[in-house]
N, C-alpha and C positions, 0 to 999 in steps of 0.2 A: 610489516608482518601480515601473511594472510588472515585470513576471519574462517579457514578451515575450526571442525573441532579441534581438539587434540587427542592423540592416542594412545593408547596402551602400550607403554615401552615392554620389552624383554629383556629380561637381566640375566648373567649368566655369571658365577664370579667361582675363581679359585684360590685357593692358600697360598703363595708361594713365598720359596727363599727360607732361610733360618726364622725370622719372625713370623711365619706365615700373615704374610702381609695378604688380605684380600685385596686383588684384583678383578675387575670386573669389563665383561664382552659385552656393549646396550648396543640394541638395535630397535627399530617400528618392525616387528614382525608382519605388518599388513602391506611396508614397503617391497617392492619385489621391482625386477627389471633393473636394468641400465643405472639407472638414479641409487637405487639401493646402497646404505650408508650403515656403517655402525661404526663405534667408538669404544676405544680402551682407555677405561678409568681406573687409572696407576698403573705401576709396568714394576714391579719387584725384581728381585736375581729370578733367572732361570725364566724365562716368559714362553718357552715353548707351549703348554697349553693357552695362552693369551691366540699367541701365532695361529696354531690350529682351529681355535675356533674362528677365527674371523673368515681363515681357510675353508672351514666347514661352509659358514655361512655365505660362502662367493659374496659377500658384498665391500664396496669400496668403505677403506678405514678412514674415515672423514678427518679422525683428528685423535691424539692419546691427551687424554683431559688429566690435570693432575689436579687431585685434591691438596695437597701441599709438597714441596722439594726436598722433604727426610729422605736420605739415600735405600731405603725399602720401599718407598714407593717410585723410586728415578733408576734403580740400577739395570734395567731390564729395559729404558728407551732407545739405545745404540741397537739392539736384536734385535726389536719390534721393528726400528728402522731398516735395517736390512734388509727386513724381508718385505716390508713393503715401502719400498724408497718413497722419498718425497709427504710423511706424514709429517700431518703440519705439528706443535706441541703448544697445548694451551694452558696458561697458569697463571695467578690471580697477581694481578699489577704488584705488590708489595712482594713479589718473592721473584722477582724478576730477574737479578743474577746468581739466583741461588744455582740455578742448576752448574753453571759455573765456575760455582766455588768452591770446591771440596770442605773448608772448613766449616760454609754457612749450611751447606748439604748432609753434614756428619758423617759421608764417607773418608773422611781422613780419620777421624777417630774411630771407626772402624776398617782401619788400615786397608781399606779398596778404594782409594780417590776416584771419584768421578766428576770428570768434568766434561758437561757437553756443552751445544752449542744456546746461542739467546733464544728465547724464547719465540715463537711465532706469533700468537694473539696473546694479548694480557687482560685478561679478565676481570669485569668490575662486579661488585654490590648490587643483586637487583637485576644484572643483565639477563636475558630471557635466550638460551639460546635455542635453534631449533635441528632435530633428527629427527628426518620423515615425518611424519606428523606430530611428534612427541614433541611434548616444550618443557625446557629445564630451567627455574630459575637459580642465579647462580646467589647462594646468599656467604658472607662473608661469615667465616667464623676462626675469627683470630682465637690466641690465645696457647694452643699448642706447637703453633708456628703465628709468624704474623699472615700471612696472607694461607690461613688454611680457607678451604671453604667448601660448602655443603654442596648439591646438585640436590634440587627439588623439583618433582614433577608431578603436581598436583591432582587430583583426583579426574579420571573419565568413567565416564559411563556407570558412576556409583560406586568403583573400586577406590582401594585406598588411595592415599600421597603417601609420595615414595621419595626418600632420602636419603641419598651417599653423603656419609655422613665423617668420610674420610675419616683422621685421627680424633673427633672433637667429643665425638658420643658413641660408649661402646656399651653389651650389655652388662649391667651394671658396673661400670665403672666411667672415666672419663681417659681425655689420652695423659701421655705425660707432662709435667709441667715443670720440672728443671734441666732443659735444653736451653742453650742460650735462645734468647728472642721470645720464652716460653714464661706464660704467665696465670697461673693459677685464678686469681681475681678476674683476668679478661676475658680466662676461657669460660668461666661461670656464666659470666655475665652476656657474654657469645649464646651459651647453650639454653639461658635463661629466656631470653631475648629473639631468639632466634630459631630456634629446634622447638621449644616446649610452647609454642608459640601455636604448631602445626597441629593440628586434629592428635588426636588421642590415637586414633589408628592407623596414624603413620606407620609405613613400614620403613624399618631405617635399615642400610646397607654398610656396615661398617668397616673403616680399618684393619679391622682384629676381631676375630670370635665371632659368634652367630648373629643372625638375623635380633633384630628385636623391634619394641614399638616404641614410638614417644610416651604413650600411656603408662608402659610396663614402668619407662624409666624416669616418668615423674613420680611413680607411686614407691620405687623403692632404689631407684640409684643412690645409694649412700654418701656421695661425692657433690651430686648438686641437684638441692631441691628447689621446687618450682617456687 
């Protein structure tokens, strides 16, 4: 890994599909030229605004990163691929053939089966990945699925740490916990362990609903206290 700083991601995220699943466009806005990278973190029904802005931003889709294989966050990777063939799909090693399984993906029971293909990279606990100067680490937060997992990119230049926080921490609530593979006790102990762990002025990026902070949601999330 280089010994550059690290820098200030850009975040760009929209509602889509029936749950208004937040989808999110990151990019290093300092990155420009040839190299220039950004990533789509989740892909919902309907991805046309995903598609556009990456559009917008001319830069190459390096990769659609999932925070976990629920069929609102997978059902919109076939269109994102479309339109720019060859993106690679990265997902955390324990949810490995979800995207292939309609049953273990919940789009069978929400009668649109989706199955696509394996995984490209499998992501570990800890791994640090890198977009343009920006470093993400990748931390595990089982519990609403087993291999759900957070995107952390810790503080530059004095500004907050920033957290996609996929389904695990929402505001004031947590995500669901009677899905199969879903466990109330692990996702506590996930968010306990893991999210509340991070500065108080994290800004977290969530699954569902608005922006919030770690602070806001140790002081009054009614679901799980620090």
């Amino acid at each position: 890994m280089s010994e550059r700083s690290p820098g200030i991601p850009a975040i760009r995220g929209f509602a889509l599909g029936p749950f208004q699943t937040n989808c999110y466009v990151v990019h290093d806005p300092a990155q420009t030229g040839t190299d220039a990278s950004c990533w789509i973190v989740d892909a919902s029904f309907g991805p046309g605004n995903l598609i556009a802005e990456v559009t917008r931003l001319r830069k190459r889709l390096q990769a659609i990163v999932l925070t976990h294989a629920h069929v609102d966050h997978i059902a919109g990777i076939a269109d994102v691929q479309r339109a720019f063939p060859g993106t690679p799909v990265w997902i955390h090693e324990d949810e490995c053939e979800w995207l292939s399984d309609p049953e273990q993906n919940l789009s069978e029971a929400f009668g649109q089966p989706v199955s696509l293909g394996m995984p490209d990279r499998l992501l570990r606990d800890s791994e640090v990945l890198e977009l343009g100067s920006t470093r993400w680490r990748v931390q595990h937060i089982p519990g609403h699925s087993p291999g759900g997992i957070a995107l952390v990119c810790d503080s530059a230049a004095g500004l907050a740490t920033i957290a996609i926080s996929g389904d695990a921490l929402f505001a004031g609530s947590i995500g669901r916990t009677d899905f199969p593979g879903s466990s109330l006790e692990v996702l506590s102990k996930s968010i306990r362990e893991k999210l509340y762990t991070l500065p108080d002025n994290t800004v977290v990026y969530p699954g569902h609903g608005p922006l919030t902070t770690v602070g806001d949601e140790k002081r009054s999330n009614p679901y799980v206290r620090p």
